[in-house]
TISE-328760 format. One record per residue (C-alpha): residue number from 1; x, y, z; residue in one letter. Coordinates in steps of 0.02 Angstrom, whole numbers. Each point is the difference from the previous one (the first is absolute). Layout:
   pos       px       py       pz   code
   NUM        X        Y        Z      A
...
This chain:
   pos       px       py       pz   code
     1        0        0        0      X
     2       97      159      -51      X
     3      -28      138      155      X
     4      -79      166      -61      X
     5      100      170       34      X
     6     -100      152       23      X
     7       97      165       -8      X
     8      -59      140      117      X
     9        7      163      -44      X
    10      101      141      131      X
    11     -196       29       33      X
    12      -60     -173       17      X
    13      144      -60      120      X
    14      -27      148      142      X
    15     -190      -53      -36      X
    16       47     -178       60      X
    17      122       42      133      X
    18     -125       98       79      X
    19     -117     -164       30      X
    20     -148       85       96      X
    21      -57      115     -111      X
    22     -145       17     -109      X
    23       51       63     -178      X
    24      -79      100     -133      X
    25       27       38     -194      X
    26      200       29      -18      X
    27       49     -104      154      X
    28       -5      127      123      X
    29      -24      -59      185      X
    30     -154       95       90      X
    31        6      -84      161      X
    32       93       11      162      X
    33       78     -157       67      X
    34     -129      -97       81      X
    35       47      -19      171      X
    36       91      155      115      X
    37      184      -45       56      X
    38       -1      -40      179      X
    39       46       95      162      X
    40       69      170        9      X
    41       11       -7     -194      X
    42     -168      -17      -26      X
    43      -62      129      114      X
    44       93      122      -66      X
    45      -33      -58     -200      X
    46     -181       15       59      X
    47       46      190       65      X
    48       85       52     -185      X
    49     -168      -83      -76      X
    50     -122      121      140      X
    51      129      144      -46      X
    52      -22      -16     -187      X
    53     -172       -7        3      X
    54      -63      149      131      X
    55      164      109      -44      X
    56      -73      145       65      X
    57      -86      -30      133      X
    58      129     -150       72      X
    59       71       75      191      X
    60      160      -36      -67      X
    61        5       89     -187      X
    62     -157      129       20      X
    63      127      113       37      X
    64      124       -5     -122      X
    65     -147        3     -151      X
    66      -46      195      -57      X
    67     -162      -69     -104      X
    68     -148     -126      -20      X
    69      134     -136      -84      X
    70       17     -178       76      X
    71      126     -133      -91      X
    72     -147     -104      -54      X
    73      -46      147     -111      X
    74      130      -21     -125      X
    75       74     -179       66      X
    76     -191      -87      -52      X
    77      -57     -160       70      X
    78      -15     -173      -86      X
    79     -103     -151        5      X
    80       28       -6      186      X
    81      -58      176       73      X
    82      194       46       28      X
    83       94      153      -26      X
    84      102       -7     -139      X
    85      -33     -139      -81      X
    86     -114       39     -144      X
    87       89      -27     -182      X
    88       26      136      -77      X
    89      142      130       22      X
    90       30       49      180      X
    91      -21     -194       57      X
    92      128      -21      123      X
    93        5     -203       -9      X
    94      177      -20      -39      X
    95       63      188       63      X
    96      129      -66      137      X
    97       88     -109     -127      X
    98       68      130      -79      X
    99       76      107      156      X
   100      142       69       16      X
   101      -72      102     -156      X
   102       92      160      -97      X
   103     -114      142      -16      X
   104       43      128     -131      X
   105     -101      130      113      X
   106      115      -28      146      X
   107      163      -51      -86      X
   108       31     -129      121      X
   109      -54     -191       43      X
   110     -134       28       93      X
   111      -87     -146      135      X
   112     -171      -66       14      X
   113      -38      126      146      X
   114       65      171      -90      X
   115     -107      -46     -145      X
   116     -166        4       85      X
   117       73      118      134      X
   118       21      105     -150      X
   119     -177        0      -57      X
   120      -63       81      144      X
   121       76      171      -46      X
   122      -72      -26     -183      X
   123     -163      -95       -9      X
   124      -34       31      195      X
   125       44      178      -23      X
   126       70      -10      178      X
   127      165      -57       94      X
   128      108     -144      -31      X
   129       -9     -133      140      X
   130      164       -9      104      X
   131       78     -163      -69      X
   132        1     -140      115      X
   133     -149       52       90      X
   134     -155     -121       34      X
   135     -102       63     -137      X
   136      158        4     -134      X
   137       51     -178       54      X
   138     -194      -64       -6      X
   139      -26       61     -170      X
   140      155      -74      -67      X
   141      -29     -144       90      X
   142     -178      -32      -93      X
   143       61       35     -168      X
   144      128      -99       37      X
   145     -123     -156       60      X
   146      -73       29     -174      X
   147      142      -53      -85      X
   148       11     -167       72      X
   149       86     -146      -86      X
   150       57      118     -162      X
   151      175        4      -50      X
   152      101      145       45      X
   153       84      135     -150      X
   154       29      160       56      X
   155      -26      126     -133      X
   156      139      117      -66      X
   157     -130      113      -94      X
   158     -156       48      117      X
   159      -35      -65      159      X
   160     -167      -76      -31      X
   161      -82     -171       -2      X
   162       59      -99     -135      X
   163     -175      -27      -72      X
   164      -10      185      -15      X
   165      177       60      -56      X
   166      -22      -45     -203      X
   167     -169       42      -12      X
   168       17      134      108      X
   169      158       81     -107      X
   170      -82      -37     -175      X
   171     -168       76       49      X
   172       71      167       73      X
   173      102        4     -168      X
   174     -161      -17      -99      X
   175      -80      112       64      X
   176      135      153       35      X
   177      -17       17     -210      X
   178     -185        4        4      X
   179      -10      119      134      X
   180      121      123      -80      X
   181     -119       29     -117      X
   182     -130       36       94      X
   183     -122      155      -37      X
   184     -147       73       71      X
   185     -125     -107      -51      X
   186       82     -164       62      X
   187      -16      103      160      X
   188     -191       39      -36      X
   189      -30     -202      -52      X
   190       96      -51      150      X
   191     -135      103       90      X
   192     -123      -73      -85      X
   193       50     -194       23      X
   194       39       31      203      X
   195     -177       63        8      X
   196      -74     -167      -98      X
   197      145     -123       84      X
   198       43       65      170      X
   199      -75      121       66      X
   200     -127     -117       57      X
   201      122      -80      136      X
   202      116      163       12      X
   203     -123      136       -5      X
   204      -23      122     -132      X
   205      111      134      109      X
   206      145     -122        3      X
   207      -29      -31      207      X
   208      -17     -176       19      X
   209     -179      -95       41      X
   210       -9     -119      157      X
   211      131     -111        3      X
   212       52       49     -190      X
   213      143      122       31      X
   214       -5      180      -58      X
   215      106       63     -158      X
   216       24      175       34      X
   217      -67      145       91      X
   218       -5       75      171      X
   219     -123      -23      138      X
   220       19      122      171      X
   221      162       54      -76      X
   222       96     -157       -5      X
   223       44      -97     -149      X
   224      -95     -162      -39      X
   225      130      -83     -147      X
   226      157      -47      -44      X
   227      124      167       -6      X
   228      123       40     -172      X
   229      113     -107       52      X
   230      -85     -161      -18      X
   231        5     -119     -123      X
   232     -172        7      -33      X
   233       31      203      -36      X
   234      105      -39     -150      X
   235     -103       17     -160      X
   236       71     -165      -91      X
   237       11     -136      160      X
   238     -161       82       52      X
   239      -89      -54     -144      X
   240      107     -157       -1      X
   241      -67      -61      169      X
   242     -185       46      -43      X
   243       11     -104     -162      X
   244       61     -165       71      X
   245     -138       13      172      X
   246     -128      133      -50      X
   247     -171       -1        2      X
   248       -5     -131      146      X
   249        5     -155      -44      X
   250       27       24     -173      X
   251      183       53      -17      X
   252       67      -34     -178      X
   253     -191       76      -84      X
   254       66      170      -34      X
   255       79       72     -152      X
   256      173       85      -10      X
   257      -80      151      -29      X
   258     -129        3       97      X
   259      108      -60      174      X
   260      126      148      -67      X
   261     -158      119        0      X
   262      -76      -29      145      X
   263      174       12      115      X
   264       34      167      -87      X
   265     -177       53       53      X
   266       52      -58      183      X
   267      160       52        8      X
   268      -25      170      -64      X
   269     -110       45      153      X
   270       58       97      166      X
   271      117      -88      102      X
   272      115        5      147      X
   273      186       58      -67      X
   274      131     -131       36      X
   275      156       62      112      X
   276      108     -147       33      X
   277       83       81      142      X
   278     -182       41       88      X
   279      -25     -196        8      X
   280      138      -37      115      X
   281       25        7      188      X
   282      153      128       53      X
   283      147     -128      -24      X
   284       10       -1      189      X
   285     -144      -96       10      X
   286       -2      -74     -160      X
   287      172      -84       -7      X
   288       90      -29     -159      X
   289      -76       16     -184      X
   290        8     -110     -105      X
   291       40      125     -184      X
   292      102       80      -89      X
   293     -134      128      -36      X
   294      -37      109      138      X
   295     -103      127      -87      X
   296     -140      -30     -129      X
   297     -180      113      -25      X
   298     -138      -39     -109      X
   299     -158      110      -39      X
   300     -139      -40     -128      X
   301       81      132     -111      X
   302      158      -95       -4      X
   303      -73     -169      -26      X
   304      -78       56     -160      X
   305      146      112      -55      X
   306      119     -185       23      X
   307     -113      -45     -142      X
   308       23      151     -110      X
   309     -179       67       49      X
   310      -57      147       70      X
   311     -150      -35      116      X
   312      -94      153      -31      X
   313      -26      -35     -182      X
   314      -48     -151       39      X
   315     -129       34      119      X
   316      -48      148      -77      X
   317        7      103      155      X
   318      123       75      110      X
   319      -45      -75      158      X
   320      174     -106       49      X
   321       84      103      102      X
């Protein structure tokens, strides 16, 4: 009887490695492993999972978060109800593998904690978490837990969960050239398309409705969204992101265009500015940071202009500051 070899792909092999999942079209894993690790290990994995899914309002994080953002907001949930395990871009099944990570924006090899430390001052538009702190260690130690039983290969590019990093690169490329040619009315269909697509769960003003998190705007004076430093603030991984898990549930159903659209609608709203060095504690407190780049600012203007657009014509007003 001659034996029959099946060849995996890269895809296919984490798929299998990582046993207790439940898989969907492309051989993503959307499930958690099935059982918590035990002991001290498992309380605190079960801490990073509370933390990434009440952000805000957690005793440990609410602090450190300037708006209405939780992790679970961008990091979606999969088959099993769990932060971050959805498909699409932003899954972070497979994340830890690839830490220690170089990050262009840094210019250094960054670890599992600075990364989502660092998303506090951008997405969170608030403070990065002290590093080795409960809260820092929990959260790393859930994404971590989520990576169970895949082989380790720290990436050299972007420090990012290898199921993201290709798709990830080649969408933002995609759709850098489509949104340098933006105009006016891709801002007025973008309108139009949020209004028949999303506005239902986000609210027609941008501000979030129940537990579906708000896009924009300001509510008693404080910001509710992601600041101009986030990733999600960036005109091509924006509309990137929105592609591969937008509408709910049925990531992968919009067109280039009309995910490119729609973002530059979004993204060309008011926003909190981005000051890198208003995100960290004095240095006192903080300890060491881990960059080479110890200034960086963002505005909405600037976001556009990195694009070769000027956000007044494309609005068609004069209302960015």
């Amino acid at each position: 009887m001659k034996t029959k070899i099946v060849k995996l792909s890269v895809a296919s092999a984490l798929a299998v490695s990582f046993a207790s999942s439940a898989l969907i079209a492309g051989d993503v894993p959307t499930a958690a492993p099935k059982a918590y690790p035990a002991g001290e290990v498992g309380k605190m994995v079960k801490l990073g999972e509370d933390i990434l899914n009440n952000t805000d309002t957690h005793p440990l994080t609410k602090d450190l978060v300037g708006d209405k953002i939780q992790c679970k907001s961008c990091h979606l949930k999969g088959s099993d109800g769990k932060p971050g395990t959805g498909h699409g871009i932003g899954t972070f099944i497979g994340t830890a593998t690839a830490f220690p990570a170089f990050s262009k924006r840094e210019k250094t090899v960054q670890t599992l904690q600075d990364r989502i430390n660092n998303c506090f001052m951008r997405s969170m538009n608030g403070k990065r978490p002290i590093i080795d702190t409960k809260a820092s260690v929990a959260m790393a130690t859930y994404i971590t837990w989520l990576s169970t039983g895949m082989p380790m290969k720290m990436d050299t590019k972007r420090p990012c969960s290898p199921l993201n990093s290709n798709r990830w690169a080649k969408n933002a490329k995609k759709f850098a050239q489509i949104q340098k040619k933006a105009t006016h009315a891709n801002y007025l269909n973008g309108k139009k398309l949020f209004e028949a697509k999303c506005a239902m769960c986000h609210g027609a003003d941008g501000a979030g409705m129940g537990t579906f998190p708000p896009l924009w705007g300001q509510k008693n004076g404080k910001w509710l969204a992601y600041n101009t430093g986030a990733g999600m603030s960036k005109l091509n991984k924006a509309a990137a992101w929105v592609q591969s898990n937008m509408p709910l549930g049925q990531g992968g159903t919009l067109k280039d265009q009309e995910a490119a659209d729609i973002m530059l609608y979004v993204d060309a709203q008011p926003r909190a500015d981005f000051d890198l060095q208003k995100g960290l504690f004095p240095k006192e407190k903080m300890g060491y940071y881990n960059s080479k780049v110890l200034s960086e600012k963002h505005s909405v203007r600037s976001n556009f202009k990195q694009f070769g657009l000027d956000v007044d014509a494309i609005r068609g007003d004069k209302k960015i500051k």
